[in-house]
C-alpha positions in Angstrom: 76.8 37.6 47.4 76.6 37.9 51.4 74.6 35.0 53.3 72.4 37.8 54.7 70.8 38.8 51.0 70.1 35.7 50.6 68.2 35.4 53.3 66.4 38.4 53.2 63.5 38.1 50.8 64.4 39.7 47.1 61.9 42.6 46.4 59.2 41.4 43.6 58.7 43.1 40.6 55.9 44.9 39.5 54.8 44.9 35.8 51.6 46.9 34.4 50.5 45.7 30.9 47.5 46.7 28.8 45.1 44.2 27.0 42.7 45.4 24.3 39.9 43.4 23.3 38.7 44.5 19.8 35.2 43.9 18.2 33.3 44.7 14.9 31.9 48.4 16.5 33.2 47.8 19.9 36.9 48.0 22.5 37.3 46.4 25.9 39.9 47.2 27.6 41.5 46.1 31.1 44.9 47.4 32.8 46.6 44.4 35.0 49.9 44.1 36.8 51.8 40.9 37.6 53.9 40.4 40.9 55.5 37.7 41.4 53.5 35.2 39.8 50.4 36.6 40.0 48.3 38.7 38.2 45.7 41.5 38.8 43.1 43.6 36.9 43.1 46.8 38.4 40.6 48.8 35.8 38.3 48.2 32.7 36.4 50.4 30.3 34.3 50.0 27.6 33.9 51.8 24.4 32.1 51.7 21.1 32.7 53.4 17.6 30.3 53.4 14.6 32.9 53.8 11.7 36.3 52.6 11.4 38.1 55.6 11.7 36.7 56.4 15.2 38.1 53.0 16.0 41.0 54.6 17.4 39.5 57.2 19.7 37.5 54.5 20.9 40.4 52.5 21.6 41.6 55.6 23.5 38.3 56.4 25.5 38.3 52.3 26.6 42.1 52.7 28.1 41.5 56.5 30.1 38.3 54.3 32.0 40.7 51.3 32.8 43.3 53.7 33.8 41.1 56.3 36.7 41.9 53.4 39.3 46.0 53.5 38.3 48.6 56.6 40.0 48.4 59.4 37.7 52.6 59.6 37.5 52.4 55.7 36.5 52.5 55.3 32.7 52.1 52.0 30.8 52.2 51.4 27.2 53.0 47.7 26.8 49.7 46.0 25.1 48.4 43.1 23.9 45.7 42.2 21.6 42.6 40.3 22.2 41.2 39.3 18.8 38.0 37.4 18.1 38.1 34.5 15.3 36.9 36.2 12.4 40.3 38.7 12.8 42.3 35.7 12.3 43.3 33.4 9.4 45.0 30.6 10.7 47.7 31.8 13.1 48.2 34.7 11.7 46.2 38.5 11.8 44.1 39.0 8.4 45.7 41.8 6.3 43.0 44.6 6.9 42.7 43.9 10.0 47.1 44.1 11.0 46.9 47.3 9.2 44.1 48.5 12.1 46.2 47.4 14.7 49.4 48.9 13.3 47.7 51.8 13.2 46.5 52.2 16.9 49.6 51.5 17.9 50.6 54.1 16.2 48.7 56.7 17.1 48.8 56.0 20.4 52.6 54.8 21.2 51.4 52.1 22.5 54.0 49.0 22.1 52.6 45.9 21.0 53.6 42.6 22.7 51.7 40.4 20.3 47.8 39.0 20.7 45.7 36.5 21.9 42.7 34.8 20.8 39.3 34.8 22.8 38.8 30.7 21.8 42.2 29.6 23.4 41.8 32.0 26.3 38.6 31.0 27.0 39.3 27.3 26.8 42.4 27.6 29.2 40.4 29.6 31.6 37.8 26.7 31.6 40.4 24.2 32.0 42.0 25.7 34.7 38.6 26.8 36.6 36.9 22.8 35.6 40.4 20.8 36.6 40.1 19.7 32.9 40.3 20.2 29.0 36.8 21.4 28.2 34.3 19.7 25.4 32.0 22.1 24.2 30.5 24.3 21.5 31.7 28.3 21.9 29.1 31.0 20.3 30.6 34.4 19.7 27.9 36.4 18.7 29.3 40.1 16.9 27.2 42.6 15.2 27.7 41.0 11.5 29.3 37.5 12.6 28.7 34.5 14.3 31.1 32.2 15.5 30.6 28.4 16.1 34.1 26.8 17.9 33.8 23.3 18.3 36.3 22.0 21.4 36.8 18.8 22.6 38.9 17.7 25.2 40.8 21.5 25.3 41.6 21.2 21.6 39.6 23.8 18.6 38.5 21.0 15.9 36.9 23.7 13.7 35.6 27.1 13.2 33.0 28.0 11.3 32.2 31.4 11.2 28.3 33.0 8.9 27.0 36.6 8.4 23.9 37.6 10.9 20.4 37.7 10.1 17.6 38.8 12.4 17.2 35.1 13.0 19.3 33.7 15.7 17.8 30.1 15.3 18.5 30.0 12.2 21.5 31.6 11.9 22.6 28.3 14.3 20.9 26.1 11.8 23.2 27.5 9.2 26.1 27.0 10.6 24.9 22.4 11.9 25.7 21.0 8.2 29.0 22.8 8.2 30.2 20.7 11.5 32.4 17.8 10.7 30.9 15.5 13.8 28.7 12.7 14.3 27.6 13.7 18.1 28.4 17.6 19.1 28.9 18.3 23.1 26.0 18.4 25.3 26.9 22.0 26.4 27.2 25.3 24.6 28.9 28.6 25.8 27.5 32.4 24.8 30.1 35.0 25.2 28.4 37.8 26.5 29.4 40.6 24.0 26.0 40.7 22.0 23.2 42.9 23.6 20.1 41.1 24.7 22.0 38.0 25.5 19.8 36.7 27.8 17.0 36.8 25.2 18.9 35.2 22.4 20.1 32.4 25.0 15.9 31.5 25.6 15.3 31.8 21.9 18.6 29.4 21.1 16.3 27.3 24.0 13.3 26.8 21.3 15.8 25.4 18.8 13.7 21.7 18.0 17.1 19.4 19.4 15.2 16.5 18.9 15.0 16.9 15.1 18.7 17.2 15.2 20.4 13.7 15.3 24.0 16.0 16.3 22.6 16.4 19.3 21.7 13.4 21.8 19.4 15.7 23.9 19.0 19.5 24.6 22.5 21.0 25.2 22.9 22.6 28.2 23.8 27.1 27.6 25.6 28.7 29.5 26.6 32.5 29.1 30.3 33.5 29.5 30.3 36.6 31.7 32.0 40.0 30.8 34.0 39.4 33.7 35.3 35.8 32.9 35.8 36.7 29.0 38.4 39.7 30.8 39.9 37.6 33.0 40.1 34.8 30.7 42.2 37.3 28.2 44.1 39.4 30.8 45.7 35.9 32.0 46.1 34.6 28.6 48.2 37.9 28.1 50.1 37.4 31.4 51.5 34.5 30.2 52.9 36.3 27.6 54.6 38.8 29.7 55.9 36.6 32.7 58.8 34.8 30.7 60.4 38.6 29.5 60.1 39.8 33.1 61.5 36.4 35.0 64.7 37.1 32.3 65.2 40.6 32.9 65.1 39.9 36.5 67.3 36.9 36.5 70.0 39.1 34.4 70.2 41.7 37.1 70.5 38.8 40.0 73.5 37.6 37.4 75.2 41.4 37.1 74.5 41.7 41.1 77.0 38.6 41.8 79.2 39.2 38.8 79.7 42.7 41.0 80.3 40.6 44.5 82.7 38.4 42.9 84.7 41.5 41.3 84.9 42.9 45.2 85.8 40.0 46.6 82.6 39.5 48.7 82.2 35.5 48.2 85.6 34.8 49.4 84.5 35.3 53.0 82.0 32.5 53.0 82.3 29.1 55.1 81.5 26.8 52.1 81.6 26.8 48.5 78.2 27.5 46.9 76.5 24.3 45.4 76.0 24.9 41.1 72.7 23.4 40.3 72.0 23.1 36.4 68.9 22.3 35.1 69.7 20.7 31.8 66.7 20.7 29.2 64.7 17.9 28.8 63.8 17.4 25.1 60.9 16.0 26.0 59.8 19.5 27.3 59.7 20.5 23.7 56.1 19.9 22.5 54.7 19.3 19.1 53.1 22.6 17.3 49.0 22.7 18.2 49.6 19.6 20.8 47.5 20.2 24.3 47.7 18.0 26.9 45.1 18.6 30.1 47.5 18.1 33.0 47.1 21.5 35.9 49.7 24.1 36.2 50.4 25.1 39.2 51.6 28.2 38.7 51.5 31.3 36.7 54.9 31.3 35.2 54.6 27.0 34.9 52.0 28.0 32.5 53.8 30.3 30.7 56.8 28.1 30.6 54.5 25.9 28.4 52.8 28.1 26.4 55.9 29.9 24.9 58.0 26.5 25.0 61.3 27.9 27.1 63.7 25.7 29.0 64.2 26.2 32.4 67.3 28.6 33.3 71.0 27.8 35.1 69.8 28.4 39.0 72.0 28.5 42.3 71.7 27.3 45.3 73.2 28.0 48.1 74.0 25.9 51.3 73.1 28.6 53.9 76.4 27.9 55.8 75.5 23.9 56.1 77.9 21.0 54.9 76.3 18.8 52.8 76.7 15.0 52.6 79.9 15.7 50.0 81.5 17.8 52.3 81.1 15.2 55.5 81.8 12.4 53.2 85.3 14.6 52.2 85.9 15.0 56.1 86.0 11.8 56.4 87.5 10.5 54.0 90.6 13.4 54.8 91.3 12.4 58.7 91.1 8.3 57.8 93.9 8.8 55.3 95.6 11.0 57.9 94.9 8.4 60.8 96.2 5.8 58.5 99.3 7.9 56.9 100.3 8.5 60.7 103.1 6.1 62.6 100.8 4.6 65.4 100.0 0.8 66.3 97.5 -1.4 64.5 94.9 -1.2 67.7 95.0 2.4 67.6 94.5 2.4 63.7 91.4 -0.3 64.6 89.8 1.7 66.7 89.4 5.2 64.9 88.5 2.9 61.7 85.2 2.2 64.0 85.0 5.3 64.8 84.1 6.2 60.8 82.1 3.4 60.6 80.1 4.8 63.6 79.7 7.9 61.7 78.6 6.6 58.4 76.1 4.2 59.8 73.4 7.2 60.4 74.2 8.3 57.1 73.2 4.9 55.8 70.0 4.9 57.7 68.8 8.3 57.0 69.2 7.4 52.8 67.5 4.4 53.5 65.0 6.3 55.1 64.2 8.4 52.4 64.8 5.7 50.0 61.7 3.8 51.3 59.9 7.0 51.6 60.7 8.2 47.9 58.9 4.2 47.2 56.0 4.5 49.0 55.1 7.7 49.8 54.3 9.8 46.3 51.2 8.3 44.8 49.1 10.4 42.2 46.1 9.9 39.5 46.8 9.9 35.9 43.7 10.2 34.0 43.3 9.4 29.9 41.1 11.6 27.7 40.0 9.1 25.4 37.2 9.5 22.2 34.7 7.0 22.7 33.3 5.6 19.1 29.7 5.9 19.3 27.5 3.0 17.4 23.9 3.6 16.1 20.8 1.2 16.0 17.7 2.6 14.9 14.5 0.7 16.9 10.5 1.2 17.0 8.7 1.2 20.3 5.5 2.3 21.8 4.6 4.8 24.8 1.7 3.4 26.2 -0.4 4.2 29.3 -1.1 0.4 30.4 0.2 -2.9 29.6 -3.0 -3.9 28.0 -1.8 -2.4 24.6 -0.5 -5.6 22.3 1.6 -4.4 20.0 3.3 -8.0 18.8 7.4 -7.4 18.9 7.2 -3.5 19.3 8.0 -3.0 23.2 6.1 -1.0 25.1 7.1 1.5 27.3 4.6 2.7 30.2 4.3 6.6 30.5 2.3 8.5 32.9 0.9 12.0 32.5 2.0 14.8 34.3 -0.2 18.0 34.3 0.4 21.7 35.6 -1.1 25.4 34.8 0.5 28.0 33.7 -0.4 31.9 33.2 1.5 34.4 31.1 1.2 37.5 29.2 3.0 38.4 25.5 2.5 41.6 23.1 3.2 42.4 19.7 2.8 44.9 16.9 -0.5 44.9 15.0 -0.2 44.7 10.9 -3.1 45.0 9.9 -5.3 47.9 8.7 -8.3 49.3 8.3 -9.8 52.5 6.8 -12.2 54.8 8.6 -14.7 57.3 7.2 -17.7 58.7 6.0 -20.0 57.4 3.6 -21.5 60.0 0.4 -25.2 61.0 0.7 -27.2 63.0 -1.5 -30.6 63.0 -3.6 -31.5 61.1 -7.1 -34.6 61.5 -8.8 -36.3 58.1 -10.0 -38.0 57.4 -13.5 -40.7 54.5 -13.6 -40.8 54.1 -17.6 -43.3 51.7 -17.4 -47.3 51.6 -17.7 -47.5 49.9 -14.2 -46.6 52.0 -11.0 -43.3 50.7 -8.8 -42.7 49.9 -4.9 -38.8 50.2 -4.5 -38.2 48.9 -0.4 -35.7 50.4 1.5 -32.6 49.3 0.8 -32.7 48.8 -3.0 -29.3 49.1 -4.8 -28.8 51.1 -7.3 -25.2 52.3 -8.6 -23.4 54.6 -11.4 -20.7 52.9 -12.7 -18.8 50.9 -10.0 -19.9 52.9 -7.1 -22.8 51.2 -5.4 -25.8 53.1 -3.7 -28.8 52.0 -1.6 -32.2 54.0 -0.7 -32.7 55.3 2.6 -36.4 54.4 2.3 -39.0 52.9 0.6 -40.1 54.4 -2.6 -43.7 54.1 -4.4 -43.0 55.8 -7.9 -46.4 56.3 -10.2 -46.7 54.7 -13.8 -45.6 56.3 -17.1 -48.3 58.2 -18.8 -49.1 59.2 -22.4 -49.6 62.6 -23.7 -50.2 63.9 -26.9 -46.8 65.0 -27.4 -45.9 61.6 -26.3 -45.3 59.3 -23.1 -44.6 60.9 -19.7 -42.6 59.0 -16.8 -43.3 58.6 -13.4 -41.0 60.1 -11.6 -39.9 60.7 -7.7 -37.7 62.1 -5.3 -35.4 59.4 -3.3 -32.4 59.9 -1.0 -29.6 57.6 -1.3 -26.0 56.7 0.8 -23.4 54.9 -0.9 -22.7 51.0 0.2 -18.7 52.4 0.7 -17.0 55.0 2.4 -14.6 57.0 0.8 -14.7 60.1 -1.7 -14.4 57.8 -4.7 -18.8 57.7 -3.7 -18.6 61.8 -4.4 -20.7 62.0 -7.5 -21.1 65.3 -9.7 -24.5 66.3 -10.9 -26.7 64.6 -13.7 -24.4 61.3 -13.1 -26.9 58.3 -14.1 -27.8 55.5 -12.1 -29.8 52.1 -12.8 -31.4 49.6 -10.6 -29.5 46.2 -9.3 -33.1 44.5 -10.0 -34.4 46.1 -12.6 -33.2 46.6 -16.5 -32.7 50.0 -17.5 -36.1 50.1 -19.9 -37.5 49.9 -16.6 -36.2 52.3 -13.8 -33.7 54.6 -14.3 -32.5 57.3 -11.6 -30.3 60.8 -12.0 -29.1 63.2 -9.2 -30.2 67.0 -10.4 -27.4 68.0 -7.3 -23.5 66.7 -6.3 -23.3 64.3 -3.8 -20.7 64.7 -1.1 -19.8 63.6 2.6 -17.6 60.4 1.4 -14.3 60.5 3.0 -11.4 57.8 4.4 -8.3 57.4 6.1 -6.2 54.6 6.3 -4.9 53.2 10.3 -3.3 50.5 12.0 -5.3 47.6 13.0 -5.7 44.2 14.6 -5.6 42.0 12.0 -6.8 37.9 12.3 -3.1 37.1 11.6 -1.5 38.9 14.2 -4.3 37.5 16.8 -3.8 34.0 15.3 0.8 34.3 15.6 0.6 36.0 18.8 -1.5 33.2 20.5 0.8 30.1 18.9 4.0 32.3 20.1 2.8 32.7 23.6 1.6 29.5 23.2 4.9 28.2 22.7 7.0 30.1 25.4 4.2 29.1 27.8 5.1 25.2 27.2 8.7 25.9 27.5 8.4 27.5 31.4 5.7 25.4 32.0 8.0 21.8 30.7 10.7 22.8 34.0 7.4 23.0 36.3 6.9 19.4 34.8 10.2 18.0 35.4 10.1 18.9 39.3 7.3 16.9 39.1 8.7 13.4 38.1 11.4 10.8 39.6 14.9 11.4 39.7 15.4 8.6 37.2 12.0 9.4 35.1 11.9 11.4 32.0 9.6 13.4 30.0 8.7 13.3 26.8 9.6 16.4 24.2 6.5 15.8 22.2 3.6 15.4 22.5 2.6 18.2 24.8 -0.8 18.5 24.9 -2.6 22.3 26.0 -5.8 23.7 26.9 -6.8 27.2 27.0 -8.2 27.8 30.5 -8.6 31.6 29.8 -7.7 34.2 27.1 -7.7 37.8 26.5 -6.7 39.6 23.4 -6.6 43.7 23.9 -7.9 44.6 20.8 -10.7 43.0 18.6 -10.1 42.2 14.8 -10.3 45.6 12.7 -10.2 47.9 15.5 -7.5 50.6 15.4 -4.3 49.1 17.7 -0.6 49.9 17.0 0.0 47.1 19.6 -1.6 44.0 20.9 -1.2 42.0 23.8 -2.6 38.7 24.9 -3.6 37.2 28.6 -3.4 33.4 28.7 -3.9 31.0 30.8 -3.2 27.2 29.4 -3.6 23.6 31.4 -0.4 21.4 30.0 -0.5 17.6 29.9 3.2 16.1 29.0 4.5 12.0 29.7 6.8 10.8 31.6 8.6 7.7 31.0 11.6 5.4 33.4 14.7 5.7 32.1 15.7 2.4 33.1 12.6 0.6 31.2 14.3 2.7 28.4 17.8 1.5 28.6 16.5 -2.6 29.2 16.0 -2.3 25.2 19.7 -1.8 25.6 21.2 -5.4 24.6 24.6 -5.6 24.5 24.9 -8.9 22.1 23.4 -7.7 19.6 25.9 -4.8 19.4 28.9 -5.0 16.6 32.3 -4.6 18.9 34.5 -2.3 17.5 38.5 -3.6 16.7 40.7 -2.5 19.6 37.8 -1.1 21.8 35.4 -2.3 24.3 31.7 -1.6 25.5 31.2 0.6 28.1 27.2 0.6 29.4 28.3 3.6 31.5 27.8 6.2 28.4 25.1 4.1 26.3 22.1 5.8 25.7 18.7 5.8 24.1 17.8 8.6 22.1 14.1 9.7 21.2 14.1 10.6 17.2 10.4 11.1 16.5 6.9 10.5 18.6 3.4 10.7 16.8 0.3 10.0 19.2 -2.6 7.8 17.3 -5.9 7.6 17.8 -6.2 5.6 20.9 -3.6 7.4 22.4 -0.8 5.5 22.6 2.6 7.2 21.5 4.5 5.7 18.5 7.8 6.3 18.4 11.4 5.6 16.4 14.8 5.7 18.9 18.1 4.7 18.1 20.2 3.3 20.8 23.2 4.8 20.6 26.2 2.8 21.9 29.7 3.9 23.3 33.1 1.7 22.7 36.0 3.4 24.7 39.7 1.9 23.9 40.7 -1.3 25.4 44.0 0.1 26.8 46.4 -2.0 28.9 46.7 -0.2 32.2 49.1 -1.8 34.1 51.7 -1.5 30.8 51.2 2.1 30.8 51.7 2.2 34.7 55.2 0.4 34.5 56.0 3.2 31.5 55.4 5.9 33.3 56.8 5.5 36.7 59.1 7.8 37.8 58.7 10.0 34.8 58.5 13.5 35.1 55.2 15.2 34.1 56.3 16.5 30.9 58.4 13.0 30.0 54.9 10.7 30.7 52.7 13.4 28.4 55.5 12.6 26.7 55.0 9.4 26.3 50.9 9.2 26.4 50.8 11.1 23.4 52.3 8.9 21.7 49.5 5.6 22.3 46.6 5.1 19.8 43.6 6.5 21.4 44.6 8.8 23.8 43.3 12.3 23.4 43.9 14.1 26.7 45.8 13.4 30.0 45.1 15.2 33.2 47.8 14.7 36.0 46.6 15.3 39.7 49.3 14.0 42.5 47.9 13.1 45.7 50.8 12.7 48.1 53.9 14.8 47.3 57.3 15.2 48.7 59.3 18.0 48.9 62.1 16.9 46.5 60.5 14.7 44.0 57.8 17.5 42.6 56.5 17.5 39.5 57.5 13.6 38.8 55.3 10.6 39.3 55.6 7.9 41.7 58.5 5.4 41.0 56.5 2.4 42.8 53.7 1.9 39.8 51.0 0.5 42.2 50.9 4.3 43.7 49.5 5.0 40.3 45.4 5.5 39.8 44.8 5.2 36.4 41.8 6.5 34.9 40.1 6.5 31.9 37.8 9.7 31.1 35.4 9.6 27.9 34.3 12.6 26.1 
């Protein structure tokens, strides 16, 4: 190999790959390259299939969109998988689902480098982009499935994956008793795949917290862009790629020399090449499912420790220089020729000085960087640790003044906050109602008795179950008696049925009797049909739907209108979750009960009254002797809380309430020990190491002054070590 190739900067090597993300009805997909060590979507498409046999056109469709950006003449087959949680059954693709993948693959000659999962992407993305291992609670929200992926400190503690139902809150509710936790993290992490996302991130926001003990206040949601979730996988699936590529270049560096040598190119160099071999480490050589937060700094670093290889043989050349060995050689060459040769003992003397004069800069230099290599490096090494959380359960009272006694229940002043707040909300109506036309017609009336009869407007009269009343009043003369026997009074009347509808459609000689009088008395018969009755059924307003639509727009009101209250207060005040009072300072419904609507909507206007409390007067209740230490851990007031279970106003206003005070012990580790342990260690050997002491759950590695030569390795001098200790 000439001096001038080495030199000259080596060509990189570009590498195209394919990753497909697959979903219940739905394929991303994102074409990326990697130079060097760096990698680069250059297109992504989108597609979505119904069945599962158009899976694989869809598949197809997703890559032609991430391809249009790509050279026409360029074609890349190499792919990897991005599967969601429910593909997977422990580390391994679920039958049904391998047979899918097999057959894309097929179809489409595509060849398959393996897969990745969206939960470790995702969580390596977040370590890399937060500068540590994440704790929080992933949502993958599919068509049929929802995800719940518990993480703390960069590590999956469990997966718990229900069926969907039209409920989002209480599909989460579903999926709280299966969680093996007493505390979950105070932040939760949508991936954007679901439609409406936004929405179902405000309703998740209605979720009561505070009737959840899991949770020490509302959890902060985030959503995981499209963009992130891509680039999140398509590095994941770098890492994958970058160890094959650096070996298949490093073999062609090999066959280029192996070629010089044969020709006899490397015998026309000044000085020998210096053989550099990196021998493995076994500490490099993690446990299975171990994660350990220190920052890679590189692409193929990370790759190195994802698929667990060693480090290769490397070469380095002196660039035409002598090193120390080769000065040190000189030297030692021409004193053993001075002394071999036949000259006096002065002139032997002097050239003896001579050396000495030449290896007293030497000495100075390593000195030199001796002290430097002490004092210079310095770095931070902070421990992940789980605290141990400690419960007391306590009454107190919210009150307004001081004034309020309440013997040994403390009392907490609150003030009130107030704002105004204006919104609109629709829904569809449920109700109905049926319109129509009521039956008229003409009956004639029989007075059967020897008195006549005043019938007033109104009357009721009815044939069976179908009810009539007369249009007016009615004077009908008394029976009389004949020879041939008694005669009635009779007399025309017209009548309209009480009901609409055609059941009120009587035929001819139908009999009708009289709501106040017996049937010996008045009696009534139509000589002609009676008709007009008809009905249809519509959609209405109904006093339900007014009565849900005002509490639901009731409730989303509070919710925006509780932020408005926060800018309101302190820095270090708080406000209360309940109670929340509200007054209606105007409302407007669209539509009146009964009256034909297919949808109603609701103008509102509402005054809101919350409390807010001090924090500090809050934590005073705090009292740290009273608290039970826990064996090989110590109190730390930083993290220890007070936590608001339940609040119930009385009559005179004040604000019961129950809290527990929720305490945090974090391990009592001995720092400078670990310090003296570690110094000097490489990264991997002090992982190495930490992993190995009780109570240790992460350790993040940042170094703060580097030198050149001593990368990657902690400072010798211990006091040049921060130590840390983080608490999840």
């Amino acid at each position: 190999m000439s001096i001038l190739s080495e030199l000259l900067p080596k060509k990189e090597i570009t590498n195209y790959f394919i990753v497909l993300g697959l979903e219940e009805h739905q394929v991303r997909a994102a074409v990326a390259e990697i130079v060097g060590e760096k990698v680069r979507i250059l297109g992504t498409g989108k597609s979505e299939f119904g069945e599962e046999e158009n899976e694989t056109e869809a598949v197809d469709i997703a890559i032609s969109m991430a391809e249009k950006t790509i050279p026409e003449k360029l074609l890349i087959n190499n792919v990897i998988f991005a599967l969601p949680q429910f593909y997977l059954e422990g580390n391994d693709v679920k039958p049904e689902y391998s047979k899918r993948l097999k057959s894309i693959a097929k179809e489409l000659d595509l060849k398959v480098y393996g897969f990745v999962d969206y939960v470790t992407s995702i969580i390596n993305y977040l370590e890399t982009t937060e500068g540590s291992p994440p704790t929080v609670i992933l949502m993958d929200l599919s068509s049929g499935h929802m995800t719940i992926s518990l993480v703390r400190i960069g590590k999956v503690s469990q997966h718990v994956i229900v069926d969907r139902t039209d409920s989002i809150v209480a599909d989460f509710s579903s999926t709280l008793p299966q969680l093996k936790t007493e505390i979950l993290p105070s932040k939760i992490i949508i991936y954007d795949f679901a439609d409406k996302t936004e929405e179902i991130r405000e309703e998740l926001l209605k979720f009561p917290w505070h009737k959840h003990s899991i949770f020490l206040h509302t959890p902060k949601i985030d959503i995981f862009t499209n963009e992130k979730i891509m680039k999140s996988i398509v590095e994941a699936a770098a890492t994958s790629f970058l160890p094959n590529f650096a070996a298949a270049t490093e073999k062609a560096d090999r066959e280029e020399k192996l070629q010089e040598e044969e020709s006899g190119e490397t015998a026309a160099t000044a000085y020998s090449e210096e053989i550099v071999v990196e021998e493995t480490s076994p500490e490099i050589k993690r446990e299975t499912g171990k994660r350990f937060g220190f920052i890679n700094e590189s692409l193929s670093e990370k790759a190195a420790a994802i698929k667990k290889e060693t480090k290769p043989l490397s070469v380095k050349g002196t660039g035409g220089k002598p090193g120390l060995s080769s000065v040190m050689s000189f030297l030692s060459e021409k004193l053993d020729s001075v002394k071999a040769m036949d000259f006096s003992k002065k002139l032997a003397t002097i050239l003896q000085h001579k050396a000495l004069t030449l290896l007293v800069p030497i000495i100075l230099v390593v000195l030199f960087f001796t002290y430097l290599l002490l004092n210079f490096p310095s770095a931070t090494v902070s421990l992940i640790t789980y605290p141990q959380p400690q419960s007391t359960p306590m009454e107190i009272i919210f009150a307004k003044d001081n004034s309020q006694a309440a013997g040994s229940v403390p009392v907490i002043l609150i003030r009130s906050v107030t704002s105004e707040i204006s919104g609109n909300k629709s829904a569809k109506s449920t109700g109905t109602t049926l319109l129509g036309d009521k039956a008229k017609g003409e009956v004639t009336v029989f007075n059967k008795t020897t008195s006549a009869k005043t019938l007033p407007k109104g009357s009721v009269l009815s044939s069976g179950p179908v009810k009539f009343t007369l249009d007016d009043e009615v004077k009908i003369a008394s029976a009389s008696e004949t020879g041939e026997g008694i005669t009635f009074g009779k007399i025309s009347a017209k009548i309209t049925a009480s009901t609409i509808g055609p059941d009120s459609n009587l035929s001819a000689n139908s009999n009708f009797t009289f709501q106040s009088f017996s049937e010996s008395t008045l009696t009534a018969k139509n000589n002609l049909p009676l008709s007009g009755g008809t009905s249809r059924e519509i959609s209405s307003v109904s006093g339900e739907d007014r009565g849900k639509l005002e509490e639901a727009t009731t409730s989303e009101l509070v919710t925006q209108v509780k932020q408005k209250l926060v800018g309101q207060i302190n820095p270090r005040e708080r406000l209360l979750d309940q109670p929340v009072t509200t007054t209606v300072s105007a409302k407007k419904f669209s539509a009146e009960v009964g009256s034909e609507a297919k949808d109603l909507s609701l103008d509102l206007t509402l005054k809101v009254e919350g409390f807010a409390y001090n924090q500090d007067n809050l934590e005073a209740l705090i009292n740290p002797s009273t608290l039970s230490a826990v064996s090989g851990f110590k109190f730390d007031p930083t993290k220890t809380t007070v936590r608001i279970v339940d609040t119930d106003i009385d009559k005179s206003g004040n604000i019961k309430a129950k809290v527990s005070i929720i305490a945090y012990f974090v391990p009592d580790l001995n720092l400078e020990t670990i310090r003296n342990d570690i110094r000097g260690k490489s990264y991997t050997q002090a992982i190495s190491i930490l992993e190995k002491v009780d109570k240790i759950g992460g350790v993040k590695i940042s170094p703060v002054n580097k030198l050149p030569f001593w990368q990657n390795k902690l400072p010798l001098n211990p006091k040049n070590i921060s130590m840390a200790i983080i608490s999840r």
